[in-house]
C-alpha positions, 0 to 999 in steps of 0.5 A: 500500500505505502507504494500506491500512496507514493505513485499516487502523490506523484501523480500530483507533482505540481508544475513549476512557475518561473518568473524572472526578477530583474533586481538592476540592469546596470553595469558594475565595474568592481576591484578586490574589496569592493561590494555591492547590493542588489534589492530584489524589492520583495521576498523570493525563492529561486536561482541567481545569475549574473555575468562577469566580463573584463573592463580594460584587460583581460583577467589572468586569475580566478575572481574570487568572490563573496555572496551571501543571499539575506531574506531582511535587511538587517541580515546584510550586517549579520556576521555569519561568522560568529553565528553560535552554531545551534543548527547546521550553519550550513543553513547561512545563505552564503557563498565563496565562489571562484570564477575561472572565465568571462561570461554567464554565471548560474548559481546551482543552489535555489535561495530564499532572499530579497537581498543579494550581497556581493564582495570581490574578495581577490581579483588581479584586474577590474572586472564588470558584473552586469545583467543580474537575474533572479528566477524565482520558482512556486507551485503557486499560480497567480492566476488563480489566486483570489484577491478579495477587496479588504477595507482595513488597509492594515488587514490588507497589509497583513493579506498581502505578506501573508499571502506571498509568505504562502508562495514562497513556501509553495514548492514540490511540497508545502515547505515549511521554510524555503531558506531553512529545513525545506521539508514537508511538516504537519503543522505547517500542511494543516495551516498552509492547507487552509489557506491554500484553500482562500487563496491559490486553491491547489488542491493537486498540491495538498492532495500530494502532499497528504499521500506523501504521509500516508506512503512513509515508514510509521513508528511502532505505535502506528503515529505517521512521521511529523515531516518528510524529505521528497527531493530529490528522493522520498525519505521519512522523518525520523520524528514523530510528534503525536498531536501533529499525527492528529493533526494530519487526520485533521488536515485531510478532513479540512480537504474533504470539507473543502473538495467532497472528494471520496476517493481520497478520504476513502485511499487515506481512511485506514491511515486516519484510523491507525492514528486516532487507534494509537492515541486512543491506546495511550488513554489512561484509566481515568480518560485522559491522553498520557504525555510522559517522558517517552512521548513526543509532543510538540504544542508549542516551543514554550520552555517548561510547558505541561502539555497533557491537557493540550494533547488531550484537546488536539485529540478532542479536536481531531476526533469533532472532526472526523465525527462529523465527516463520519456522521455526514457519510453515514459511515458504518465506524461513527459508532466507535468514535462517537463514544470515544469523543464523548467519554474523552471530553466526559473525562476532560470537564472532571479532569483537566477543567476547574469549573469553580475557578473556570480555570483549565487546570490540573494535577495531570500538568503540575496545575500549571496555567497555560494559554495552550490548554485553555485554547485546546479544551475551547476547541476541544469542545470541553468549554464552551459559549460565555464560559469559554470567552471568560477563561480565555480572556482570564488566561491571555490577560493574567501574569500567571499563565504561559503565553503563545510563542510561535505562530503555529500556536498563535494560530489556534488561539484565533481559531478558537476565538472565531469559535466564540465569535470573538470577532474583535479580538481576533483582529487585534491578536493578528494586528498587535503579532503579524502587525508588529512583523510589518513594523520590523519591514516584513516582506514574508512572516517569520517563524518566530516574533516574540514582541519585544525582543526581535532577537529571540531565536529557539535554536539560539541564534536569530540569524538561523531563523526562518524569516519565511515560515509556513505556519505564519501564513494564516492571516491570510485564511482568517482575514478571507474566511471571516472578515470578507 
């Protein structure tokens, strides 16, 4: 079956769409030390050429040359030397190329940039560079994409970056950063999906994408791979986060919600099943999911996050999901997740939930106070109505609870307001994080903005930062989802 799954993935292997950048078409004439900037005025992904030629003599030795390749302006400062290596710096888009001849020169890796730095660091004559392209690439089609009239002219900011954030990430898969990782993950699908779905509509892409998981090596609990490499050749991951296992059967409702396509919500059932099955196994005897030392949970990248009851709630929430589809075809298993769906949320309201205090806290978490878990049992359905509001406000608003980090999570707090049909203050969540991105000159959303402190990096380092990230796309979704 894993072999039907890959030749159906790539029966969708999505077309490229190429567009030449012409970031200055004046010459330059340059000697050893000497640098320049090319400004390719917004954020693109793609391949780099230039041509090099002599100005008086002919060039008797190689040029040497620096070129590094920045995705905001600030990285044009950024020593990547004395970058603190936490992931490979090999990531740092930078270069030192030797030109033996005149002429074309293509560079053979794809880069994510605006900006492109170039330093003459040895040449034994002036030499010319001239006729500078860049070719950026997606799977995304202008052509097809929506564009709906926004009245709030910061919303319409915010859609805009979003939006070509989305493009950017759109290559052979859903990538979740074209600078760094290049890889297809969950968490990123699940979010690039739906907006894919307001926005470009390629359904071809989604749809290859969620057989590419169906077609990977599952761990012995039977969760699928959080991420997957497919270029050039289909590897799988070696991590297997488990609420992003649900959230893979969450990722192919929301395109049988969107498309009422049968054949592939049929094709994938069998995979949805054995994730839900794996987390129905680690239920405790009290009903409550299990999230120990040996399991693997993402949530967020909040240090010191208990995460029981936020897992318990993405179990809720795949679980509505599926129900839902289920109870729509009439399909002979609703039955069995019916009864798991209530006796899982029966178990949460007695567990995980404080109604006295309307609190989502718990001995399960070290009575730890989070955004996260509150945010899960709203979606969850465990609270709901003015109840539901009233907790959320208590936890975004009090010093006691952990806050969001990443936009991947922030995401979900939105989602659960328009739940509530909080409506205004879901507008002021995106304006107050993607609006402060815009303010720092955002051409494409970032992986990670802590207000605040711009300089904040999970790996240790800004400057490995992804400044193109796919689980920062969804304004755009919310923006044309609910406010158009």
């Amino acid at each position: 079956m894993p072999n039907l799954y890959l030749k159906k993935a790539n029966e969708n292997l999505p077309d490229c769409i190429t567009d030449t950048i012409i970031p200055d078409t004046s010459p330059r004439i340059l000697e050893k030390g000497d640098r320049i900037i090319l400004d390719l005025k917004n954020h693109y992904v793609g391949y780099f050429s230039f041509t090099m030629n002599y100005v008086d003599e002919y060039i008797d030795a190689p040029v040497r040359m620096y070129i590094k390749f920045c995705e905001t302006k600030q990285e044009l400062s950024d020593d990547f030397s004395k970058y603190r290596e936490g992931l490979c710096a090999s990531w740092l888009q930078e270069e030192i190329v030797n030109i033996d001849f005149p002429g074309v020169y293509k560079m053979p890796r794809r880069y994510a940039a605006r900006f492109i730095q170039i330093t003459i660091l040895n040449t034994p004559k002036k030499l010319m560079l001239s006729d500078f392209e860049f070719s950026s690439v997606t799977s995304a089609d202008n052509n097809t994409l929506k564009n709906p009239v926004i009245h709030d002219p910061e919303l319409e900011k915010i859609d805009k970056v979003a939006v070509n954030t989305l493009k950017n990430c759109m290559q052979r898969v859903f990538e979740d950063g074209p600078k760094r990782d290049r890889r297809l993950w969950i968490g990123d699908l699940r979010l690039e999906a739906l907006t894919n779905y307001y926005t470009y509509n390629n359904l071809a892409l989604v749809r290859r994408c969620l057989y590419l998981f169906a077609a990977a090596e599952r761990n012995k609990s039977g969760f699928v791979p959080s991420f997957i490499y497919e270029n050039p050749i289909f590897v799988s991951g070696n991590c297997f986060l488990e609420d992003y296992a649900l959230l893979y059967v969450v990722s192919i409702c929301d395109y049988y919600q969107h498309t009422k396509d049968n054949d592939t919500f049929t094709d994938l059932y069998d995979v949805m099943k054995a994730q839900l099955d794996a987390a129905h196994a680690r239920i405790d005897n009290e009903g409550i999911i299990t999230v120990d030392e040996n399991s693997d949970v993402f949530i967020d990248w909040c240090e010191g996050l208990k995460k029981t009851t936020s897992m318990h709630g993405v179990y809720l929430y795949t679980l509505c999901q599926f129900v839902d589809i289920l109870i729509k075809r009439k399909h002979k298993d609703v039955g069995i997740y019916q009864e798991r769906l209530q006796k899982a949320q029966e178990s949460a309201k007695h567990i995980l939930y404080d109604k006295n205090k309307n609190k989502v806290i718990n001995a399960k978490d070290n009575n730890q106070y989070s955004v996260h878990s509150t945010v899960w049992m709203i979606l969850g359905g465990v609270i709901s109505g003015k109840e539901a509001e009233e907790a959320l406000q208590n936890a975004l608003e009090s010093k006691e609870s952990i806050k969001p980090f990443t936009p991947y999570m922030h995401h979900y707090v939105i989602e659960a307001m328009y739940k509530l049909n909080m409506k205004a203050d879901a507008v002021q969540y995106i304006k107050k994080l993607w609006g402060g991105m815009l303010a720092l000159g955002a051409d494409t959303f970032f992986e990670v903005y802590v207000p605040g402190n711009p300089e904040f990096s999970p790996y240790g380092d800004r400057m490995v930062n992804s400044m193109c990230h796919a689980w920062s796309c969804t304004p755009a979704y919310f923006i044309r989802k609910y406010l158009i």
